[in-house]
N, C-alpha and C positions, 0 to 999 in steps of 0.2 A: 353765707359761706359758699364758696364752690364744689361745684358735685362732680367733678372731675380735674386731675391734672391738667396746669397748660404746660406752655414751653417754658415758663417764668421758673414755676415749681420743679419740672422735669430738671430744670439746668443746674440748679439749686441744688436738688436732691444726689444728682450724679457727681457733683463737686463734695458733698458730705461725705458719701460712701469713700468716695477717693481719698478724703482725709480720715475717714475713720479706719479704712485696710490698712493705709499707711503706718498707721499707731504702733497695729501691732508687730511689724517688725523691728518699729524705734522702742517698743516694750522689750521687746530681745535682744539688741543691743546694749540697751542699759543695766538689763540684770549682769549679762556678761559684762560690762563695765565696774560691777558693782552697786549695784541699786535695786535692792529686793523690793520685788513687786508690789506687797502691801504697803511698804512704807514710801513705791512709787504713788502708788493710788491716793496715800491721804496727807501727803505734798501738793501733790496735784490738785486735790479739792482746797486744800488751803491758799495754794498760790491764787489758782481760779475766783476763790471766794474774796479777798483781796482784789483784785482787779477788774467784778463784777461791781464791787460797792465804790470803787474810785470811778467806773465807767458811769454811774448811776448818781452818785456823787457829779462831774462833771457836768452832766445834760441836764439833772432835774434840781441839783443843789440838795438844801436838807431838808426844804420838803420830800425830795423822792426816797430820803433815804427815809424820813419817818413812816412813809407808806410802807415801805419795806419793812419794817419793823414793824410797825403796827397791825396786831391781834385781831386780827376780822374771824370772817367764817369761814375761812381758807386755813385757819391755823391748824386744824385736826390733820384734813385730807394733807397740809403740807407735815406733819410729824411725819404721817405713815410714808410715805413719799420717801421723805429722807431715810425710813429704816430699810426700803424697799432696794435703794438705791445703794445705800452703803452692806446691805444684804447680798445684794448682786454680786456686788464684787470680791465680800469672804466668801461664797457658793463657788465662784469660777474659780477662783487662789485654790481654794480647798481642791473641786474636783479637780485642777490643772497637776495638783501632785499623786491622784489616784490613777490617771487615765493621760492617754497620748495627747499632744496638739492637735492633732487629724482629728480625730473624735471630739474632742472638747471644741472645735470651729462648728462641727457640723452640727452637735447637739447646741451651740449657743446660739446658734440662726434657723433655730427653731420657732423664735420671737415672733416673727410676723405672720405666725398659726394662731397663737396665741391673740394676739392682737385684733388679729380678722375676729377669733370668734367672740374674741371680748368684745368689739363696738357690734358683731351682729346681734349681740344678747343685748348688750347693752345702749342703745344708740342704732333708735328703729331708723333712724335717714341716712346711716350709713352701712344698710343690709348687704351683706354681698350678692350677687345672683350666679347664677350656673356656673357662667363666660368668667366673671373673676375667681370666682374655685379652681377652676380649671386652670383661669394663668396662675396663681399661687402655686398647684401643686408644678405644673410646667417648671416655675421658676425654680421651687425647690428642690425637683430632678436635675437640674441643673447645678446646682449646689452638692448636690451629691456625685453626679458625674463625677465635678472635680476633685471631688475628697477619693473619689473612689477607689484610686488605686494606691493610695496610700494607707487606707484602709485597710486595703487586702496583707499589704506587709509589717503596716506599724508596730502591731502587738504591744503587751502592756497595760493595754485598756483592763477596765473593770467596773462593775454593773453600779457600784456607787459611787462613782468616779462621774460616770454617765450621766445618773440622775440627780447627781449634785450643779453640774453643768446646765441640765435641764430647767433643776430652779433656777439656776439665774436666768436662763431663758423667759421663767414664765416672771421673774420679779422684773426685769427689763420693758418684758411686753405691761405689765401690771401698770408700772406708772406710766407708760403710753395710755393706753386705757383709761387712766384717772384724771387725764385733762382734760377728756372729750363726755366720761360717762359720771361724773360726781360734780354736781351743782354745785357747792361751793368755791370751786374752781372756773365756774364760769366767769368768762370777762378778767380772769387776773390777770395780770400784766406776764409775757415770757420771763421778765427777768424777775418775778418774784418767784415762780414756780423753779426755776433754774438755784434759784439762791435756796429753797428748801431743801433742794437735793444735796447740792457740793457741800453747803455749811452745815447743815446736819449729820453730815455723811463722815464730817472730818475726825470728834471724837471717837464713831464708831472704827474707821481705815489704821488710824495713827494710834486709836488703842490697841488695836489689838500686834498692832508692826512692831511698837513697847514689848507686848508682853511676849513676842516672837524673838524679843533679841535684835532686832533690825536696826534700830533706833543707832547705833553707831556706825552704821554704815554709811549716814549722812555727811560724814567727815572724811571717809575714803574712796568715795567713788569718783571714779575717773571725768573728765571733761566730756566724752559722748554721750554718761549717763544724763548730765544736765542739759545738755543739747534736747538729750530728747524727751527731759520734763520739761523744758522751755513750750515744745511742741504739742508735748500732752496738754499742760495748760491753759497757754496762751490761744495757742488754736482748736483745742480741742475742747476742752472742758468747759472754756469759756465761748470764746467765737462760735462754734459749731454746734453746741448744744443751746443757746441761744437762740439760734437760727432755728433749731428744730425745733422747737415750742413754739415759736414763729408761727412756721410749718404748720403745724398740729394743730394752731387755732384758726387757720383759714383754708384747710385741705382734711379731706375724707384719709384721718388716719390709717384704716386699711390698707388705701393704695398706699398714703405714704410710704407704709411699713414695709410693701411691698419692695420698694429700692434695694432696702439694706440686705438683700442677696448679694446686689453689688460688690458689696462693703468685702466678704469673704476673701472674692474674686480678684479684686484690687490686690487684697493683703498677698494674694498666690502672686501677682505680676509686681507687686514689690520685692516680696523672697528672689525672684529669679533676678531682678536687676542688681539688688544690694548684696541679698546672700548667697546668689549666684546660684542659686537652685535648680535642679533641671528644669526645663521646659519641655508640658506635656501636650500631647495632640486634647487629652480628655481639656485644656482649660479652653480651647476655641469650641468644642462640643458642648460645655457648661455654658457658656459667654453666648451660643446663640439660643439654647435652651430659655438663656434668664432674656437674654432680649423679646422671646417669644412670649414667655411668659407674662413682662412686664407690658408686652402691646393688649394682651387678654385683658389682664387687668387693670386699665387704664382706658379700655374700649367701652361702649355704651349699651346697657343690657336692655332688652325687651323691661319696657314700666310696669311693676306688678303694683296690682293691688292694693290698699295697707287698709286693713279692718280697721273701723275705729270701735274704740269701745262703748256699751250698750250706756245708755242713758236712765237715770232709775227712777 
């Protein structure tokens, strides 16, 4: 495995974030279209899951698909996966109705704290040292810059609104974490660890969208709102998150994680071009923050150490 980003990973990773920021503005178009959120989300995982098992189907035939299906010792770590995944996203729904969007962006990219200190605990070769702490928090004052003055005026927010946001933070960060730090995960293929999330993810999204009442809205929403599950889907849930498991099995998840400050950032310079938002000096102030940040963490620490354990 590699112990540092190249330009391969780095181009990769800048191209996700730019489709992940993007999202969330086509997430906002579509409700306003008509398309409530939970029952965008577990559309989305069923469109996805569908067009995972034809891509898989396609390349590997029905052996690949019976690997897929077949019961190894991936089956546990892939349940909780799925609940963690389809968790995330009633956590964020939920806190998105207690607290503003300012606040719920900045407490959801909170993830790659989480992350860092999960593979430090967990996953002694990918320890952080000094130089990566330091561009982490770099990055993530930069993250903040940008929220920050909308912070000041948002109001609205509320302390469980916050920390409902937050779980999804750490469920987000959790199954990052569980590719790199739980053996039975080693060596499975991206697309079966992808296919635990979206398909398992789907009764939990689309029950509970049911029992919200949503479920008829799939017959009244407008042409943009499918536009932009096309996007969610196709690009995102499938292509993108693909890629990122990818990612994750030949790159030091830490730094990985450390990108998707991007991710926020992007979403602010979609708002200004599509929703027409203003444009602040704080996003060129965030923008070089995270870039500072991101060269900290991607730069090479003094080699410490590493105890091995005593012998008996």
């Amino acid at each position: 495995m590699n112990t540092r980003l190249d330009g391969r990973a780095i181009a990769v990773m800048t191209l996700l974030c730019l489709v992940w920021g993007a999202q969330q503005v086509l997430v906002k178009l579509a409700i306003a279209d008509g398309l409530p959120p939970a029952l965008q989300a577990g559309l989305r995982s069923l469109i996805s899951t569908l067009l995972l098992l034809a891509w898989i189907g396609g390349r590997e035939g029905g052996l690949g698909l019976w690997r897929l299906f077949r019961r190894d010792r991936s089956f546990g770590a892939g349940i909780a996966m799925a609940l963690l995944f389809g968790g995330e996203f009633l956590a964020l729904y939920a806190g998105l109705t207690r607290t503003t969007a300012s606040r719920a962006v900045l407490f959801l990219y909170t993830a790659p704290f989480f992350v860092a200190l999960g593979v430090h605990v967990l996953v002694p070769e990918e320890r952080l040292g000094g130089r990566q702490v330091a561009g982490l928090l770099l990055a993530f004052a930069g993250v903040a810059i940008a929220f920050a003055d909308g912070l000041r005026h948002a109001g609205g927010g509320s302390l469980i609104g916050d920390l409902l946001v937050t779980l999804a933070a750490v469920m987000w960060a959790a199954v990052t974490v569980m590719v790199k730090a739980v053996k039975g995960l080693h060596g499975v293929p991206a697309a079966k660890v992808l296919f635990y999330q979206i398909a398992g993810s789907i009764p939990i999204l689309l029950g509970v969208a049911l029992l919200k009442g949503e479920g008829g809205a799939v017959f009244h929403a407008g042409p943009i709102a499918y536009a932009s599950l096309a996007y969610q889907s196709v690009i995102v849930a499938f292509a993108s998150y693909l890629t990122w498991f990818w990612l994750v099995g030949l790159y030091p998840a830490g730094r990985l994680a450390a990108f998707s400050f991007l991710t926020p950032l992007f979403g602010m310079a979609a708002g200004i071009v599509v929703l027409h938002e203003p444009a602040s000096v704080f996003l060129a102030l965030a923008l070089a923050a995270v870039a500072a940040g991101l060269y900290l963490v991607n730069g090479q620490s003094r080699p410490r150490p590493v105890a091995r354990a005593a012998e008996g």
